[in-house]
Structures are given as C-alpha cells and as structure tokens.
N, C-alpha and C positions, 0 to 999 in steps of 0.2 A: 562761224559758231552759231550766230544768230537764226542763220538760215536752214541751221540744221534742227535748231529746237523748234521753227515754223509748226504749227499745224495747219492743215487744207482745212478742216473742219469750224478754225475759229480765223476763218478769212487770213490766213498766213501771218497769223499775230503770235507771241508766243505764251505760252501759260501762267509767267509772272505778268506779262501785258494784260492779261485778261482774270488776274486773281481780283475778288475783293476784297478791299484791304477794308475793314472793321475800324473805329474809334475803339483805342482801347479803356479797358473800364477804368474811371479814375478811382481811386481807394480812398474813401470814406475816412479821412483823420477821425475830425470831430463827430460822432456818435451822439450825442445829448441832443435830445428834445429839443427842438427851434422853440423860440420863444413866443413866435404866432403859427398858432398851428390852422391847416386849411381840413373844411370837411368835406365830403365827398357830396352833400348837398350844393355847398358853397360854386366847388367843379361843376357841377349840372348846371348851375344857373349862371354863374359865368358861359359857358358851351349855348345853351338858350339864346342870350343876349344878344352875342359874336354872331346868330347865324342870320344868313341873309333872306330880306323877305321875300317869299311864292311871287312866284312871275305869273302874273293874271291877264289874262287876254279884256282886252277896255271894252265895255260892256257899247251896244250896241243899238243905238237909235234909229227904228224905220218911221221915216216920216211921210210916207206916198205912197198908194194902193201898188206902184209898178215894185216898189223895192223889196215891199211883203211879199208878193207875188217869186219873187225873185229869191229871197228867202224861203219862201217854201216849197218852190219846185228843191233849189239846194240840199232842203233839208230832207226832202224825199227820197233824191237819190241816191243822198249818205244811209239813211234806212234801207233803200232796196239792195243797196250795193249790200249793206252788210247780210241782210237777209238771204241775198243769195251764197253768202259766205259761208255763215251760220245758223245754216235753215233750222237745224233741230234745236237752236238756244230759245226755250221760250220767254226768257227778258225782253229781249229785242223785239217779239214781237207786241208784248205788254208794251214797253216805253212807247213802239212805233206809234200802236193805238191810242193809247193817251196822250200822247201827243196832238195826234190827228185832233180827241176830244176837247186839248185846250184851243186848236185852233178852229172849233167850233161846227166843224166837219165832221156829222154825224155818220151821214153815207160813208165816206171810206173810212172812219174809225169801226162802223159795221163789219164792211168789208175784209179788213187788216184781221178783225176775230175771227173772220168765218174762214180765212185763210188761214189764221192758224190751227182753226180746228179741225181742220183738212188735215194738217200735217200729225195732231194728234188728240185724236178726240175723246181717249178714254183719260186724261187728266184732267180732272173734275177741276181743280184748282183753277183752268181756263176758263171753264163753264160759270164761275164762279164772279170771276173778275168779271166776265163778260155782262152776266145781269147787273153784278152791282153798277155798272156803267149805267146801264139802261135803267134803271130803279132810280139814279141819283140824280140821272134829268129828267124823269118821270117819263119816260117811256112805257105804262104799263102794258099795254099790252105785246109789244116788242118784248120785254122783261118775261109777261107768260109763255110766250112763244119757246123764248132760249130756256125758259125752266122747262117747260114740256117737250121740248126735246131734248134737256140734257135726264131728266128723270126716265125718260122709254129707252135712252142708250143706257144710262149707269143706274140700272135702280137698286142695284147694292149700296150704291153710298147715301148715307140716310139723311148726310148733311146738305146735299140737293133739295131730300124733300122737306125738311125742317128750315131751309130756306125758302123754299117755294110755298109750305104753309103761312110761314110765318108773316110773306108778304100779303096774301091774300089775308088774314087775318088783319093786319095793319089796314088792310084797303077797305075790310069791313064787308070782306064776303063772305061771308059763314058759312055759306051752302058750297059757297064753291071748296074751301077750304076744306068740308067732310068729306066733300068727293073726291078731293088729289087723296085726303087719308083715305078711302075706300081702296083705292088705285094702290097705295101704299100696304093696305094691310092683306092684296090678293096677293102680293111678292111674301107672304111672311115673314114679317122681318125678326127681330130680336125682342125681348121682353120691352126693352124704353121704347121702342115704336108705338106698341101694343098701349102701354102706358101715358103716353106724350096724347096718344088718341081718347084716352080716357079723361084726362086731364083737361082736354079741349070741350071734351062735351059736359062737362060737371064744372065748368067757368060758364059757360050757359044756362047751368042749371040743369040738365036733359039729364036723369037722372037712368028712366027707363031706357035710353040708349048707351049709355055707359053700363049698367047691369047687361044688356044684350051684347055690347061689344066685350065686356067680363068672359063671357058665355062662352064665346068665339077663342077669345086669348088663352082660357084654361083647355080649350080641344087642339089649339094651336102650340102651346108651352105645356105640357101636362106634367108640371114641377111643383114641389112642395113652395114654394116661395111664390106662385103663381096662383094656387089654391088659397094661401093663406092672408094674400093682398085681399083677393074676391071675399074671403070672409070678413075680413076688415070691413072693406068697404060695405058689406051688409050691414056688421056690426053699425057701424057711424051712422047709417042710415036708418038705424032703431031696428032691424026688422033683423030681429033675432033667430025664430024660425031658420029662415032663408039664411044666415050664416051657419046656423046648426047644420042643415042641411048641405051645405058646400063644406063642412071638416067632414059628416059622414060618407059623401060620394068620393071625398079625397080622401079617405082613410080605405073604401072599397077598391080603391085603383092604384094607391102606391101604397099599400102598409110595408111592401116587402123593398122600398126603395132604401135608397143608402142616405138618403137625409128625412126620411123616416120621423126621427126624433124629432127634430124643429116640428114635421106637422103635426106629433101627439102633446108635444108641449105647447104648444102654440092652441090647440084644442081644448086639453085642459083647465090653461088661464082661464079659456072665454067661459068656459061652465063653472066658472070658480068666480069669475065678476058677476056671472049670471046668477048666485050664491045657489048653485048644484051643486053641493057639496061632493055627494055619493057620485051623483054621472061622475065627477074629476078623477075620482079613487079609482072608477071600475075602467077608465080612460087611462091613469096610469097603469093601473095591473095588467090590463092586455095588451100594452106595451112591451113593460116589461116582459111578458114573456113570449112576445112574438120579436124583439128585435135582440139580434145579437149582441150578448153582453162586451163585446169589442167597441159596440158603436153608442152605449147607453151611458156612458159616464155623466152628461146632464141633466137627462133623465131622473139618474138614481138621487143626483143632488136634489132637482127639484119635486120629486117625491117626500123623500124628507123632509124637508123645508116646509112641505103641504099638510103631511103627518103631525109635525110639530105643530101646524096654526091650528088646524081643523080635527087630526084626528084622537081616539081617545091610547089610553097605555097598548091595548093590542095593536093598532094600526100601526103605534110610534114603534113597536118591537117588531112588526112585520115588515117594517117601510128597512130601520135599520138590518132585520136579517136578508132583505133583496140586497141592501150596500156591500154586506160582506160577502156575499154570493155573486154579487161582481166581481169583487177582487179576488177569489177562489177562479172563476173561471179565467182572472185576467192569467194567473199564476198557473193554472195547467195550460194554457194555451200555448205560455211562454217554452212552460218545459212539463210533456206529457208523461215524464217516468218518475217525476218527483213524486213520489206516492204518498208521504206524510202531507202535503198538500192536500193529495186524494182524502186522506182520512179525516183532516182537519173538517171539507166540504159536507163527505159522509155525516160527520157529528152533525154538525151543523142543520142539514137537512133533516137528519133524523128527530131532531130537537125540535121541528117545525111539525112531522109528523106526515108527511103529504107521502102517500107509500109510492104513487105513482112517480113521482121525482124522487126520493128515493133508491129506485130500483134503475132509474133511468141513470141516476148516479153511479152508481155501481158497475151499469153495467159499460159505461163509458170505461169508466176507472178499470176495470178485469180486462178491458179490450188491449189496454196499453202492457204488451205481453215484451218482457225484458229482452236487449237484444241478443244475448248470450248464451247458450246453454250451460251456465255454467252457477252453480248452487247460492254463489256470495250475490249475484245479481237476481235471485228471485226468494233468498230469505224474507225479504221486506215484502214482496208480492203476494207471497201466497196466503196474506194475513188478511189481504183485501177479501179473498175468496171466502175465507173464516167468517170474516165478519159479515160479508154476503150470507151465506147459510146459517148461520145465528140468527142474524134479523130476521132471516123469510121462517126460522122454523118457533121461534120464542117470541118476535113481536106480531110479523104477519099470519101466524098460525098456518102457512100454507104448504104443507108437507110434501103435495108435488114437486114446489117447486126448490124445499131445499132438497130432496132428492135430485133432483135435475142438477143444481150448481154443484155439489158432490159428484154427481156422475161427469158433467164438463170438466173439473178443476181435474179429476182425475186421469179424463181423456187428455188434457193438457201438456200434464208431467210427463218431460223426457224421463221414464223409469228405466231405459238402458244406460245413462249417464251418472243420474242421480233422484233420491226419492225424497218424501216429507213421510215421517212414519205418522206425526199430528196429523191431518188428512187422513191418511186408513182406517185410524182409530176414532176420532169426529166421526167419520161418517158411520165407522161399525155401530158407535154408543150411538146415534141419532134409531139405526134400524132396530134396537135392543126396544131403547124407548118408545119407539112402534107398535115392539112386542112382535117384530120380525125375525128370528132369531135364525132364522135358516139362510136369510140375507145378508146376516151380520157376520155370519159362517164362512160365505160364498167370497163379502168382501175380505175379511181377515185372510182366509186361505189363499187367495189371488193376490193380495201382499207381501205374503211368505213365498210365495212364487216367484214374481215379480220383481220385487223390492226389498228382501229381507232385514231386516232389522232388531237389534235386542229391544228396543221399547215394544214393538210389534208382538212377539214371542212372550215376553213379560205378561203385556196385558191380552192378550188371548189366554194364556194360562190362568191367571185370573180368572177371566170369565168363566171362563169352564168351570174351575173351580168352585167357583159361586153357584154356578148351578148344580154341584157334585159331579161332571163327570170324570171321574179320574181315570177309565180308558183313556179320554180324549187329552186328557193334561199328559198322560205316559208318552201316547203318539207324540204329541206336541215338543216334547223334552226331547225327545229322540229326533225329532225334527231339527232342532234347535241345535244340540250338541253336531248331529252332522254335518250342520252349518259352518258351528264353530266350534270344533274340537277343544279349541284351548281356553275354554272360556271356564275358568273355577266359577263363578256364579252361577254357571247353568249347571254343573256338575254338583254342587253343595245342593241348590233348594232342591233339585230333584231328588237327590238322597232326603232331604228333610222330609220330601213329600212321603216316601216310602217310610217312613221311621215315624212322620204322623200315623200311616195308619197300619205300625205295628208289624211293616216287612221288614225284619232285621236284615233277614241274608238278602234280600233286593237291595237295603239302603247298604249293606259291606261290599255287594259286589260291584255296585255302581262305582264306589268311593276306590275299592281293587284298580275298575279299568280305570279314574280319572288319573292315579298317580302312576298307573304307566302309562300317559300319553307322551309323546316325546317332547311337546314343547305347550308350556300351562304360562296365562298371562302373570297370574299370582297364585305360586306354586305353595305358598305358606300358609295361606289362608286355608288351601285345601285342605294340608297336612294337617292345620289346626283344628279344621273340623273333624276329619276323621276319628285322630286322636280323642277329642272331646264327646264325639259320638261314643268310642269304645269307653270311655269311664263312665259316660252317662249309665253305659251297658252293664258295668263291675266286670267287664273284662281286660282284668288288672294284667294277664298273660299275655294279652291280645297287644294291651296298649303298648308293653315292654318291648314284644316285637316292632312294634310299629317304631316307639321311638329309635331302634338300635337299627331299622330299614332307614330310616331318614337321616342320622348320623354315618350314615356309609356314605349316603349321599355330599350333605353336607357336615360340616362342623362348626357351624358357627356359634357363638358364644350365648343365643336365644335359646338354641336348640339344650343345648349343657344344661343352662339355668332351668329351663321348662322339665326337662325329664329330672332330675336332682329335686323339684318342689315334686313333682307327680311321684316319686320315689317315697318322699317324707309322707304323701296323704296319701299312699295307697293300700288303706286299709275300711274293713266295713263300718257304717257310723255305729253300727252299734256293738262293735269293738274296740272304741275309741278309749274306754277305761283299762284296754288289757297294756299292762308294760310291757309286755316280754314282746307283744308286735309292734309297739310304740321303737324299742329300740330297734328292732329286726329293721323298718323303716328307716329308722333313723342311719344305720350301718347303709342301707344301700344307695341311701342318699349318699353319704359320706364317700362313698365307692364309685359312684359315678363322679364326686367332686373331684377326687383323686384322679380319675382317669382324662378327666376336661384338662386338668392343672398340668397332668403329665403329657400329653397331648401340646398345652403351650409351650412349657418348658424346651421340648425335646422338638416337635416337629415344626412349631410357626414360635420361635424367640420372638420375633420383631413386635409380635403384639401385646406387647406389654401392658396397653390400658387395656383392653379385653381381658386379659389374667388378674390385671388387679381388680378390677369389678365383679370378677367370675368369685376371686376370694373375700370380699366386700359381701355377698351375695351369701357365702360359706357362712362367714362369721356371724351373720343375723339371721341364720336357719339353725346354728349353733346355740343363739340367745334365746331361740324359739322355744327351743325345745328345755327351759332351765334348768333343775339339775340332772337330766338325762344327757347334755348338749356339755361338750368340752371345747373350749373358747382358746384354748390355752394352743391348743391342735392347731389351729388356724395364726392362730397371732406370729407362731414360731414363723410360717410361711408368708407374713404380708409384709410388702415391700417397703422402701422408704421414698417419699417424695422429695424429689428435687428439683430447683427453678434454674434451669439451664437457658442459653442467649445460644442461636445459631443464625449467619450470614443469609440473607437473603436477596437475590443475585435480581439488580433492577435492570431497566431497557435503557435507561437515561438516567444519569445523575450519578452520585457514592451509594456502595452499598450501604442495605440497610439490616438493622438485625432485629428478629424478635424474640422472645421471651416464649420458653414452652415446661410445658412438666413431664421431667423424665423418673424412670421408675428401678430402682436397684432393690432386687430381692436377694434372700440371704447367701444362695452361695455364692451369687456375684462379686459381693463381699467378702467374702473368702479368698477365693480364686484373685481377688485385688492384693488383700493381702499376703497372697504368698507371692506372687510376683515381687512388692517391696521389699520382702528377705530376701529371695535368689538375685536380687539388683546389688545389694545391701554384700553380701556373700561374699560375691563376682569382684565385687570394688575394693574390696579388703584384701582378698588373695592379691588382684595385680599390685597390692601398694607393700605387701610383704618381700614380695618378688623383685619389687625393686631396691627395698631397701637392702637387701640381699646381693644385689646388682653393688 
C-alpha cells in the first residue's frame, strides 16, 4: 500500500510523509487587556540590545620601512586588480589616487588622474578633483596646467573657469586672472560670465574697463535685462548722460521685443528720479502705443500710479482711459464677435476724441464680419457700420468717407438671403442732405430691386411726396402693390392719396380692385375705409351697396352693428331737424336689426352672446332716439341670463367644472314650456289607462 502511494519525485516518500504539519492556532479564552502592556518602542530596543557586535578586522600596526613597503605594493594591486575590473567606475579611480596622496606619492597619484582621464576626459568633475589635489598641496603651477587644459577641452563648463579664476585671484594675479576671463569671454558665455567679469574688474576699481567690457556684453546678450544692468551701472556711477543714452540705443534696437515693457519702465523710473517729469509721460505714451495691449498690463499700472504722483486731472483721465483701453482690447482679443465690447471701446475712444484711433477702431470692429448668413447674427453688426457713418458724416464732417462706408456696408449685405431696409434709407437721407437727390433716387430704386421692403416703399413715398411728385408716388404705389398684393395698407394710403387730391373715381377704383384681391392681410380695415370714404362722399346709395357686398361676404356681428348705426345717421346734417327722415332712418335701422336677429335666430343659434349684444346694441339705439325710439320692441326680444356649471375634462387628476353664462330668449321659453304639458299629458293618460286595467 505504502509503495504504491510512493512518489519518484519526493525521493519515494509518500505525501502524508512529506505534508507540513502547522502548530495549530491556540484560541484566545481571555481577551482583556494584560495588565503590563509592551510598546512597539520598547520591541525595537529590546531587538537593539540582543544584537551582536560588527566583526572588525584589528586594526594594523607597520613598524619597519620592509612591511610598508609590503603594504603598499598589496594595496596597489587590490586597486589595479579592481581597475582592471571596473575600469569605467570613476570612484575607484578617486579613492586610488587619494590614496596614492595620503601616502605621499605625488608622481603616481599624478599619474592614477591622468589615467583616468584617458579613460574620460569630458567629466569635468575629474578635472576638478584633480586641481583641488594639486591646489591643496600647493602645486601651483601643476594646478594652472590641469586648469588650462581642462578649460581648452570643456569650455562650456563655466565652473572650470570660475575655478581657475578664482585661484588666480587668491594667488594675487590679476592680470593673469583678466586674461583666462578674456579667454573666457571669446567662447561667449551666458550673461553671469559677462557679469562675474564685470564684478572682477569694479573690485579693483577699473571702472573704464568694466563700461568697455558693458559694451561688448550688451553686443554679445542684446536683451532688455542686459541693456538695463548697463544703465544701472552708469546710473551708480553719476553719469547720467551715458545712462540716458544706453535706454535710448536699447529702445532703438528692441522696442518691438517681447520684454519690451521692463526696458520702458525701467527707463521711465530713471527720468522720473532724474525729476524728468514730461521725458517719463512721453516714454510712457509711446509705449503704450507701440507695445501690444496683451503685453502691457504693468505698464498701464505704473502709468497711473505716475499720473496720480506727478500728473494733473487730464493726464490722471488719460493715464485711466489708456487702463480701460487695455481691458477692451484684452476682451476683443478674447472673443472678436462680441460686438457690444466693440461698442463699449467705440464710445470710449470717441469720448477721447483722437479721429485717427477712432476710425482705426471701427475699422477693426466692421472687419469681424459674422460667421453666418443668417439675419439673427448680423442684427447686432450692422449698427457698428451705423454708427461708423454717423461719426464720419456728423462728427468728422467727411462726406467721402461716409459715402464710402455706406457703399461698403452695402457691398457687404448678402441681399439674396436677407436685407437691412435702415441701411437704404440712412444712406438715401445722408444723399438728400447733400442735396443729391438723383443719388438718393438711384439708391432707393436699387432697394426696391434688390431688397424690397414696406419701410423702403413707405419712406420713398414719402419723399416724393415731400417734394410733390405725385407721378412718382403713383409709380411707386403701383410698385408696391405688385409686390404685395395683399397688403391693405398699401391699398388704403394710396386711395387716400387720390382722394387728397380730389380723384374720386381713382381713389373708388383703386378701393374696387383692393376688395377683389383674393387674399388681403386685413380685409376689414379695407372694408372700413372704403365704406368711410363713401360717407365722407354722402354717397348714402354707394355705402348701402357696399355694406350689403360685404355681408354676403361675411356676417359677422361688427358688420350688423356698423351698417344698423350707418342706417340711423344716414341722413344730410342739415336735415337733421326733419322728423319724417329721422324715423325713415330710424325704420331702416330697425330693419337691418331685424334681419341680423333673424339671421341668429334661424342660421347660427349657437351664438347666442353675439345675439344678445347685437340686441343690447338695438335697445340703446332705441334710447337714442327718445320719443321716436320704441324700447318696449326690443325688451319683448332680450334674453335672460343664467349662471350655468359645465364639466371640464382634465389630463390628470378629477374632473373639474366651471361656471359660464348662458342665454334663453323668449321662445326658448315657450317651446320649454310646452314640452312640460305634453310630459305632464302623456303621464296622466298612462295612469288612467291603468286604473282602468
């Protein structure tokens, strides 16, 4: 059995033989907190204590020239051995050589550096270690050696020669030390080189060699931070002039740099300590307007701030209108189609008065051309162009050039999509007030072409007008109406014009074709006026037709009410005392009323408030007329009101009900009542019938 659970794999032992068997976990009765508890400090310094002390090799006593000797071939060839191991670890070669130098062994600790700078000579850090060697046992001229050749292999690393000066300096050679920086400043280094050189020569005092070496660093660094040291340094050195002069040759060669700013404010200050007041002012303003308001935000602060010490109320309102003229350009920069921006800048400049900035505004702002053809995106635009032409023709007086924006803004407008009729008309009234009128002609007509419009048509009529030409207003009408057929306003004033000036049959025929057009926007108003024309006319026959044309048409309860009053007054005023036509009127009113009421009644029941208002309307044309007027007529026929509740069908929730007024006129009443006897009738017979049963 056993031999058969073997495995070959665990040397023919079998799997419970070779299980590990675990300590099992004992279970925790008591749970409560020991009564000396251990902290995890306590463990670490216990563990500390317990541990056993570092095995140290017993330190080593040479007492005879043979055992040193012995000692240090040993120790050489643990260093070559390793060297040849780890030739590119530069430690190894460090320890070897210091080493060598504690044992006083100058030559091969030499040696051991130059070997490793064989192996790599552009880490400066070797070059480095190597002089300090040579430096620290006064080796100097060994020390210039490795500096001078580590400076002609690396003379990018600045820290060679900032070491290599600084030891020459220490050693108190000053000439030699100008000339490594000479050596130094043919490689061009970076501004602290330039500087470090300047510094050397102004700790001697060499003043005019530091201004000459200045000279050299600002043709070699040509940086605002470069320029502005050099000025300093004039400054410190009293000689104002010559500072002056290094901001103006730096202002001729980087005004258009990107740090700019620093070198106008920095120029500034100094004519401002200089107490130049004006130079400062006129050194900010042609800043400002030569550096981009993106880059000027310090600028503008210390402007103001200069305005406030030194300048008087205009400077302090021109320093603050440059501030807000930054944050305008900052805000179209951001977003160039915000146009009340636009307009806000427009005022703004316009309030300073400068035409030339100005127009230059303007003309930025019209450039930012909406990106849509579509009407809702260039409403707010084309007010910019308005107010372009305004300014050039009412402030700048220059009538070219609001001709000119008029003719652009027009070239502009997609007029196959959509038009501006403001625009046509602007520009027509701009060419009137010229006293262009054939221009003004030219553009109105090419509007109506183009672009048709009622305001367009309107105010061309107008003008004409103004001027009397009523050919030209006839044409025009006729223009108009072709356009738009259905338009009662154009139908109406053009009859008024005709009826101004006394063409009756012009102003009926017009008013003929408006009311057979087949489709009028506002079919009543025409009707109104026509009608109102024929009474003006005392064609009392005329209007009768008219009204009884229009009720074929319609029936509505205006039309009834309107012909029934025209009925009562259609008589001449000054027959207004005869009775016998007072009632003749009065009957035909009455007769129309009759025929409205009868009309409800029979063809439209359901409109029952239109009936009672239509006899509402009866009964106070009745009173009108006092003792001619029979009240009693009317009263027999007006209805009763009642306050009726009907169900109102909701989306959600219980129905609900409201409250309306309904209207029972008299033979409704009737007709009610006889129903309740033939009920009444009906219900008797069956209860005879039965008793009879």
């Amino acid at each position: 059995m056993g031999s058969r659970d073997a495995d070959p794999s665990l040397g023919y032992l079998t799997r419970k033989e070779t299980e590990v068997k675990l300590p099992r976990p004992t279970r925790v009765k008591n749970k409560t907190p020991a009564p000396i508890q251990i902290t995890a400090e306590q463990i670490l310094r216990e563990a500390r204590e317990r541990q056993e002390a570092e095995i140290r090799p017993p330190k080593q006593k040479i007492t005879d020239p043979t055992e040193l000797a012995d000692y240090r071939l040993r120790k050489r060839k643990e260093f070559e051995a390793l060297i040849s191991r780890v030739r590119w670890n530069k430690s190894v070669w460090v320890k070897y050589a210091k080493w060598e130098e504690s044992q006083k062994d100058f030559k091969r600790a030499r040696s051991i550096w130059e070997r490793a700078l064989e192996v790599d000579y552009r880490d400066h850090t070797m070059w480095l270690k190597y002089a300090d060697v040579e430096m620290k046992n006064k080796f100097v001229n060994h020390a210039r050696n490795v500096w001078d050749r580590a400076v002609t292999l690396l003379p990018r690393v600045d820290q060679l020669w900032y070491k290599y000066i600084h030891m020459e300096e220490m050693l108190g050679n000053v000439a030699g030390a100008r000339q490594i920086f000479e050596r130094w400043m043919g490689w061009m280094p970076d501004q602290q080189g330039w500087l470090s050189y300047i510094k050397f020569e102004l700790r001697y005092n060499e003043i005019e060699r530091a201004r000459a070496i200045f000279k050299r660093f600002v043709q070699c660094h040509p940086k605002v931070s470069a320029w502005i040291r050099f000025a300093k340094f004039e400054m410190k050195n009293g000689e104002i002039g010559r500072a002056r002069n290094c901001y103006e040759r730096a202002v001729d060669k980087l005004a258009d740099d990107e740090e700019a700013e620093q070198l106008f404010v920095a120029f500034a200050e100094f004519e401002e300590k200089c107490k130049e007041t004006e130079r400062a002012r006129c050194i900010y303003k042609f800043a400002l307007d030569h550096i981009p308001k993106g880059r000027a935000e310090d600028l503008y602060r210390k402007f103001v701030a200069f305005e406030k010490q030194y300048g008087d109320r205009e400077g302090i309102e021109d320093a603050i209108v440059g501030k807000r003229r930054f944050q305008y350009e900052d805000e179209v920069r951001k977003n160039p189609r915000n146009y009340d921006t636009w307009f806000d800048y427009i005022r703004l400049e316009e309030s300073v008065g400068n035409k030339e900035r100005i127009r230059e505004v303007y003309e930025r702002a019209i450039a930012n051309v909406p990106p849509a053809e579509e009407k809702r995106y260039w409403q707010r635009y084309i007010y910019l162009w308005i107010n372009y032409a305004l300014y050039e023709e009412l402030d700048a007086e220059d009538m070219e050039r609001t001709r000119d924006v008029y003719r652009e803004c027009l070239k502009l407008i997609p007029h196959q999509k959509f038009s501006f009729a403001k625009i046509w008309l602007l520009a027509a009234q701009f060419e009137i007030r010229q006293l262009r009128l054939k221009e003004a002609r030219l553009l109105l007509g090419e509007a109506i072409g183009r672009a048709p419009k009622d305001k367009i048509f309107k105010k061309y009529i107008e003008i004409e007008l103004h001027f009397g030409n009523i050919d030209r207003c006839r044409k025009l009408y006729e223009k108009y109406l072709e356009w738009s057929p259905e338009n009662c306003y154009a139908w109406s004033k053009f009859a008024e014009l005709e009826r101004s000036l006394y063409e009756t049959d012009r102003a009926r025929a017009i008013f003929e074709l408006a009311i057979d057009q087949p489709a009028l926007d506002m079919p009543e108003l025409l009707w109104k006026a026509y009608i109102d024309f024929e009474i003006s006319e005392g064609e009392f026959e005329r209007t009768r037709a008219l009204y009884e044309r229009l009720l074929y048409r319609t029936k509505h309860l205006k039309v009834w009410i309107s012909y029934a009053k025209f009925e009562a007054s259609a008589m001449d005023p000054e027959a207004e005392e005869d009775i016998e036509l007072k009632k003749n009127c009065l009957q035909r009113a009455r007769d129309v009323f009759e025929r409205a009421v009868s009309y409800f009644r029979n063809s439209a029941p359901e409109l029952k408030e239109e009936r009672a208002m239509l006899l509402e309307e009866w009964l106070n044309m009745e009173s009108g007329f006092a003792e001619l007027g029979d009240v009693s007529l009317v009263r027999a026929k007006l209805p009763k009101k009642l306050k009726k509740r009907r169900q109102i069908d909701m989306e959600d929730g219980p129905a609900a009900y409201e409250e309306y007024i309904d209207y029972l006129f008299p033979e409704e009443t009737q007709t009610t009542n006889l129903k309740i006897l033939e009920a009444a009738y009906k219900w008797k017979k069956q209860r005879v019938a039965s008793e009879e049963d």
